[in-house]
N, CA, C and O atoms as a DFTB+ gen file, in Angstrom:
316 C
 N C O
     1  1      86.564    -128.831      41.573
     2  2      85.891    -129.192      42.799
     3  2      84.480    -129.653      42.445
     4  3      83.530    -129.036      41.965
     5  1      84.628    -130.924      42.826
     6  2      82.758    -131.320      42.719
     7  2      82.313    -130.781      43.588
     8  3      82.835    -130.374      44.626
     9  1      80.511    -130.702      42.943
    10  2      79.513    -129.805      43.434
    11  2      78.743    -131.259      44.081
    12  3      78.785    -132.362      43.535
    13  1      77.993    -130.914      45.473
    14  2      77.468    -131.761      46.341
    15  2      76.004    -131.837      46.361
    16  3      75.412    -130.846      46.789
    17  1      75.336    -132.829      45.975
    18  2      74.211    -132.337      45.962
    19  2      73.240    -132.777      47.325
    20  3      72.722    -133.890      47.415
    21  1      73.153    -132.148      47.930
    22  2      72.098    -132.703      49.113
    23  2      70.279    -132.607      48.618
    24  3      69.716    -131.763      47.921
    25  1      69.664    -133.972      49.384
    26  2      68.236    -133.948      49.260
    27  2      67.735    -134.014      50.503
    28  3      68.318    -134.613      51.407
    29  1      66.278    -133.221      50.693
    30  2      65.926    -133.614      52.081
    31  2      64.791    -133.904      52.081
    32  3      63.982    -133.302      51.375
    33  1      64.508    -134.747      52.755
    34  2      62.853    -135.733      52.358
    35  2      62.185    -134.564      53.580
    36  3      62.893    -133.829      54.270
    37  1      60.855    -134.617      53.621
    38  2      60.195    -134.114      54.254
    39  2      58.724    -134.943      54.234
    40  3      58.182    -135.547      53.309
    41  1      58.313    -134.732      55.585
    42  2      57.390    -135.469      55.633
    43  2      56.261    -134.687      55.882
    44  3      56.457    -134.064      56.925
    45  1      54.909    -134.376      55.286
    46  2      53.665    -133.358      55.332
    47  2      52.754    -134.264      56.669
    48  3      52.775    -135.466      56.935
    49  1      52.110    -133.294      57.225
    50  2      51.017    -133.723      57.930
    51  2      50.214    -132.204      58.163
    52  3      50.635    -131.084      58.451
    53  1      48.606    -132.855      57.838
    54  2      48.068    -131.671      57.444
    55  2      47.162    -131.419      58.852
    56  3      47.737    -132.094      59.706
    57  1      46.235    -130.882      59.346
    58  2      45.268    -130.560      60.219
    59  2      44.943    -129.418      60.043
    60  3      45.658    -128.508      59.622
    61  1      43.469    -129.362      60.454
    62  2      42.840    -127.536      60.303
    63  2      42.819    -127.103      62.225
    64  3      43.120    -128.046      62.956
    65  1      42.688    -126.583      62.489
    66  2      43.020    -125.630      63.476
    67  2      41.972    -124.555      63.397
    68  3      41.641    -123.874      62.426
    69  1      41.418    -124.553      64.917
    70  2      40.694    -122.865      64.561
    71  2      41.694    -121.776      65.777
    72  3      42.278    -122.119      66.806
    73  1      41.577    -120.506      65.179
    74  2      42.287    -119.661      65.506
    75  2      41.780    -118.379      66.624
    76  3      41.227    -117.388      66.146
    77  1      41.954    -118.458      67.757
    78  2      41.272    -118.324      68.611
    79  2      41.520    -116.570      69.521
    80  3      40.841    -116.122      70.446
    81  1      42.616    -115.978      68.884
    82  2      42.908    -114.525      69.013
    83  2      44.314    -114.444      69.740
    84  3      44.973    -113.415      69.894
    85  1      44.742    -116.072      70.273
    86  2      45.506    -115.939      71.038
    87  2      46.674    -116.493      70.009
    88  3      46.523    -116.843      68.839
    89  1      48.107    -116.461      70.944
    90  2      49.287    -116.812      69.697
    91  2      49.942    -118.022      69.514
    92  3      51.123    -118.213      69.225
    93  1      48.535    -119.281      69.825
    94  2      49.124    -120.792      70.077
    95  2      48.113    -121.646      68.973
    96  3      46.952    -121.291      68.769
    97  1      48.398    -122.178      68.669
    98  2      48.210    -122.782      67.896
    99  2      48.169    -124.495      69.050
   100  3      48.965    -124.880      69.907
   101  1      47.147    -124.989      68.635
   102  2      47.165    -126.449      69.209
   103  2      47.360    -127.559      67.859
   104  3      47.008    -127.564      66.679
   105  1      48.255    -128.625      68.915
   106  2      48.179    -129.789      67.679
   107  2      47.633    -130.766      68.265
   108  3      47.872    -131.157      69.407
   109  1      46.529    -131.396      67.156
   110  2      45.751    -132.243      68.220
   111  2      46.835    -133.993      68.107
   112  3      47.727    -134.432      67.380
   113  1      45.923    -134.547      69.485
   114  2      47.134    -135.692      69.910
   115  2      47.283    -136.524      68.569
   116  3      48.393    -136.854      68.152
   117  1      46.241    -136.809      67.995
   118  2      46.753    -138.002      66.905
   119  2      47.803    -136.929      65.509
   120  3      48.536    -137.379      64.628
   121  1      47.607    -136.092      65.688
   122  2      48.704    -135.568      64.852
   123  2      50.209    -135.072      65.591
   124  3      51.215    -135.018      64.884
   125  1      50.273    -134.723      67.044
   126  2      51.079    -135.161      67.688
   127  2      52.162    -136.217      67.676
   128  3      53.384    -136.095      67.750
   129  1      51.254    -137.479      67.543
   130  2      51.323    -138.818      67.605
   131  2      52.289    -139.221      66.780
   132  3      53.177    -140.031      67.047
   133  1      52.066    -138.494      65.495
   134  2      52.947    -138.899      64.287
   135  2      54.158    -137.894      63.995
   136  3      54.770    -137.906      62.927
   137  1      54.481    -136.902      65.200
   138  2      55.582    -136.254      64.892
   139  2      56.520    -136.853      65.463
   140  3      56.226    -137.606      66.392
   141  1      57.819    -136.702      65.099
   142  2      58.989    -137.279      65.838
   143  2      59.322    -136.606      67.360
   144  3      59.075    -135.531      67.906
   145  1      59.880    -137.597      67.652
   146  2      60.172    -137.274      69.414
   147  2      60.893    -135.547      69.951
   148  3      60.670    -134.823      70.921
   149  1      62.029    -135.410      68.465
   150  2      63.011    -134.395      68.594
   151  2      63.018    -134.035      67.479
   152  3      62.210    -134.455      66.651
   153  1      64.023    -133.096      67.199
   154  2      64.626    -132.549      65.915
   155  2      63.548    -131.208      65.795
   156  3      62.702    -131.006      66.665
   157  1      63.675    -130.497      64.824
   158  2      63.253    -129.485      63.968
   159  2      61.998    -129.823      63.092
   160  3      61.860    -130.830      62.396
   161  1      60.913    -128.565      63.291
   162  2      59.912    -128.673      62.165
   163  2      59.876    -127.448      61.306
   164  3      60.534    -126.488      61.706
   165  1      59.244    -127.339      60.247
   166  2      58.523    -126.154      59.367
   167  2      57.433    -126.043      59.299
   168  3      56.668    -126.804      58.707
   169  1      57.079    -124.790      60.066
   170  2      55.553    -125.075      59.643
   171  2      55.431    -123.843      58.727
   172  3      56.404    -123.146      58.440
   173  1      54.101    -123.600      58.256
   174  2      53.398    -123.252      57.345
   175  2      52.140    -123.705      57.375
   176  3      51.547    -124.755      57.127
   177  1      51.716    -121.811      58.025
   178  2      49.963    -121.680      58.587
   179  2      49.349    -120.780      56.924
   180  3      49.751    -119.755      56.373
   181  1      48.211    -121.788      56.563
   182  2      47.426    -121.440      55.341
   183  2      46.090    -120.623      55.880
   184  3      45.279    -121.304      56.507
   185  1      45.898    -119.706      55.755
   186  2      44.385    -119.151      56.276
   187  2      43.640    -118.094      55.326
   188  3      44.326    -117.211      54.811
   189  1      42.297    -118.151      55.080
   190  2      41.622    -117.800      54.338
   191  2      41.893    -116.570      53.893
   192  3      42.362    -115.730      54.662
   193  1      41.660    -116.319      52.714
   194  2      42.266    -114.804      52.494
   195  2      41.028    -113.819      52.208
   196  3      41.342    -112.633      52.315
   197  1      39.408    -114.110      51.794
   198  2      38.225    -113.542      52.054
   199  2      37.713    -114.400      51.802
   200  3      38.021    -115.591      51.807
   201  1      36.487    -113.644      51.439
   202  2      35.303    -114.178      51.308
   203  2      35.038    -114.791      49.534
   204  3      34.286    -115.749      49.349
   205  1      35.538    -114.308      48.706
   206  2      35.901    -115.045      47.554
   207  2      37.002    -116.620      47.985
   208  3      37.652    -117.424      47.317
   209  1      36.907    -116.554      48.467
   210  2      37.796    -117.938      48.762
   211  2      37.401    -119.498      48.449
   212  3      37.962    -120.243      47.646
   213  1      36.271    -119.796      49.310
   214  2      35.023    -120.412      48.797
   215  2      34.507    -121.058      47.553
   216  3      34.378    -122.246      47.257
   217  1      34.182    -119.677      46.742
   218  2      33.746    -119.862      45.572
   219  2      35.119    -120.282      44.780
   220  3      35.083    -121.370      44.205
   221  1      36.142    -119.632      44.711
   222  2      37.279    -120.196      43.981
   223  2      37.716    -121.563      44.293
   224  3      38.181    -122.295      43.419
   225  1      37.532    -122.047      45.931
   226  2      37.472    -123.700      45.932
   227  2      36.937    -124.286      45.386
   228  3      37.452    -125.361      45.081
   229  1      35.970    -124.074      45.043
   230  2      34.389    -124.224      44.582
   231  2      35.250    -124.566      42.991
   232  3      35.063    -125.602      42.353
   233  1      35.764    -123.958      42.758
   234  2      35.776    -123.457      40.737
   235  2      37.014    -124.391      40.781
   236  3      37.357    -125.125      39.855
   237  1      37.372    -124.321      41.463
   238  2      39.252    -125.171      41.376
   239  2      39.007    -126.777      41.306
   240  3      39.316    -127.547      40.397
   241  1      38.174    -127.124      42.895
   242  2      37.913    -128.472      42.530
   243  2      37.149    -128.927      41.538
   244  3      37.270    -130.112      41.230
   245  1      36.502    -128.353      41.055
   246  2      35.195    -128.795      39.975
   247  2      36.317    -128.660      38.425
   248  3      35.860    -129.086      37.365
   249  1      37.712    -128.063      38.456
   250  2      38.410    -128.292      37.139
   251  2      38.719    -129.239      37.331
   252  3      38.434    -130.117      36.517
   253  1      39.539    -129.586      38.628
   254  2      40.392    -130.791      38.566
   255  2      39.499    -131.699      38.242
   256  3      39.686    -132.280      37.173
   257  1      38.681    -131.949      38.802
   258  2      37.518    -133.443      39.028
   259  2      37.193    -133.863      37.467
   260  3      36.970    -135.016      37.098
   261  1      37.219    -132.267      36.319
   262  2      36.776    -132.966      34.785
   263  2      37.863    -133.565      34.345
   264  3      39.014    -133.279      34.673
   265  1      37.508    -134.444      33.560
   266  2      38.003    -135.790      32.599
   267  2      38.679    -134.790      32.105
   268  3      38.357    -133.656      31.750
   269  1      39.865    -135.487      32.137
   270  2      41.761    -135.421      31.685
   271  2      41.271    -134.857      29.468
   272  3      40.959    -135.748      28.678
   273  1      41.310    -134.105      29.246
   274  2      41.216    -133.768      27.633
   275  2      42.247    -134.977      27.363
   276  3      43.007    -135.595      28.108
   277  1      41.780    -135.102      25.145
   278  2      42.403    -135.960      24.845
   279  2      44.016    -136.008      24.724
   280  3      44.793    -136.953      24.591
   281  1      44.179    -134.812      24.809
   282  2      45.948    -134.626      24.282
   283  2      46.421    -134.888      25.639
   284  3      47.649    -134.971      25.617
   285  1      45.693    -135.136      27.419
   286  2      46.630    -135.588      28.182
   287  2      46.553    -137.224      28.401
   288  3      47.321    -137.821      29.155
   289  1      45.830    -137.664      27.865
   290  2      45.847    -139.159      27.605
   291  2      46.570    -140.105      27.272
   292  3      46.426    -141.327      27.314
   293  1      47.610    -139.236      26.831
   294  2      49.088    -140.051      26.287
   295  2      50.073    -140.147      27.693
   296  3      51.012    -140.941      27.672
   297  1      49.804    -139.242      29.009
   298  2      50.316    -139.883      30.201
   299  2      49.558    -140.723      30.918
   300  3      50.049    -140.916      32.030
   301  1      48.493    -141.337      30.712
   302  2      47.515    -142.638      31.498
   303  2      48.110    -143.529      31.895
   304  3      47.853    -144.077      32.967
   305  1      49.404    -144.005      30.807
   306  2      50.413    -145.151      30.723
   307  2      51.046    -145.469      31.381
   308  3      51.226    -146.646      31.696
   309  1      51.794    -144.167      31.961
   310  2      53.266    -143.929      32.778
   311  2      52.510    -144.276      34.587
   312  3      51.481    -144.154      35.252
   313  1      53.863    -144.742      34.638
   314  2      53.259    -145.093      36.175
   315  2      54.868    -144.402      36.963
   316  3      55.005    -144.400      38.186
């Protein structure tokens, strides 16, 4: 018996939201805008976890942003 492989595209759309004590969440219209009429979503709510949070953004973007070392230079090529 062959094995079936299913793929499912998904499409991201991001927005920040402030969180207001109550249990709704708003989506504002232009992100609205770009959801489909019907069907099913997933969401996945990201929210700060303290006060170190910040500073680790802080430290995370400032790795990514340095120049690629020489040994990853051999993927520059690949597209």
């Amino acid at each position: 018996m062959g094995m079936l492989l299913y793929i499912v595209f998904m499409h991201a759309i991001e927005f920040t939201a402030e969180l207001s004590g109550q249990p709704v969440l708003t989506i504002p219209k232009e992100v609205a805008a770009q959801l489909p009429k019907e069907g099913r979503a997933r969401i996945i709510v990201l929210t700060a976890d303290g006060s170190d949070d910040a500073q680790w953004n802080g430290a995370a973007y400032e790795q990514f942003m340095r120049d690629d070392s020489p040994e990853d230079a051999v993927y520059d090529n690949y597209r």
